[in-house]
N, C-alpha and C positions, 0 to 999 in steps of 0.2 A: 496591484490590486489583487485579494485574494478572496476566491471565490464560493461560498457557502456549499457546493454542490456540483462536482464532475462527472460526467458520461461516465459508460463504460469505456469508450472508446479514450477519451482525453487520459482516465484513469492509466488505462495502456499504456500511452503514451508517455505518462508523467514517470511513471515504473519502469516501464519497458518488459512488461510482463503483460504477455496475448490475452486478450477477452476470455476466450476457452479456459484460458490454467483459472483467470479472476473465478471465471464462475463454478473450476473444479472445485478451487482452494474453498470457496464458500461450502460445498457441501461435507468438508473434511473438519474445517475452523469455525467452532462459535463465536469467536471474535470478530471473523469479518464476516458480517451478516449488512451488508448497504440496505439502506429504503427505497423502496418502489413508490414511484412519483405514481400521477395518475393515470396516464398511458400504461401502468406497471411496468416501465423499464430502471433498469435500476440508476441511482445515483449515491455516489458515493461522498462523505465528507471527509474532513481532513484525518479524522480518529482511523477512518478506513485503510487511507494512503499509508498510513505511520505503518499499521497490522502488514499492509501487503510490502512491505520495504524491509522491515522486520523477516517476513517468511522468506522472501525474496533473500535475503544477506544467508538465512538460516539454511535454505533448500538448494538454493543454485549454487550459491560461493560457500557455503562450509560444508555441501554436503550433507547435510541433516536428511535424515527420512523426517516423511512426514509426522510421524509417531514422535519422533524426536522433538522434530519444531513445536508439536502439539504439547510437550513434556516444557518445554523453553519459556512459550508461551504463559501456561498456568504460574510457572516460578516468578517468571515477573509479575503477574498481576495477584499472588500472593504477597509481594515483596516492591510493592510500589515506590520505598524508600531509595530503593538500588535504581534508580533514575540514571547512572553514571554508567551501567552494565555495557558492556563494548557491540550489543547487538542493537542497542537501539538509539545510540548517539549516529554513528554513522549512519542509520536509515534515516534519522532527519535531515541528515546532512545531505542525503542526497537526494531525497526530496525536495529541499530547497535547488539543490540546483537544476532538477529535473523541472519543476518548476519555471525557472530562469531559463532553461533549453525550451522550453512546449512555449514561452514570451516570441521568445526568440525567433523561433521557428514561423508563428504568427505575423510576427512580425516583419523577417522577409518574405512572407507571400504576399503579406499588402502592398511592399515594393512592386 
């Protein structure tokens, strides 16, 4: 079952990228901007995860400055056709299986 809307924390978790970097990366990326529920704490939906998987592949594992990722970013979302680009198959990909890890994980503590 998938869920309309993730903590910050789950977010984390689903990523594997700390609360801190999420809420740096938001004041760097216009892209990942999550909504604030009515307590004002943030939740993030699924368009959010893809952006932080994406920067995540771009910043940690290739090394991008963030100027860079920020330059990566805009190209794709000039170029929405390039759906196939190698940065942002892989982030779904592992989203799903982070996904399938954060079930998982739930699911033997219910054990």
């Amino acid at each position: 079952m998938q869920k309309l809307y993730y903590t910050i924390g789950e977010t984390s978790r689903l990523t594997g990228v700390e609360p801190h970097v999420l809420r740096y990366w938001e004041t760097l990326f216009h892209e990942l901007n999550p909504d604030k529920n009515r307590a004002g704490k943030r939740v993030y939906k699924e368009k959010d995860i893809r952006v932080i998987l994406t920067l995540k592949d771009l910043i940690q594992k290739k090394k991008y400055s963030t100027a860079g990722a920020r330059k990566v970013l805009k190209e794709q979302k000039k170029s929405p056709q390039d759906k196939e680009d190698s940065t942002s198959l892989p982030a779904e990909l592992r989203h799903d299986l982070n996904r399938v890890r954060l079930f998982l994980s739930d699911l033997l503590n219910k054990l």
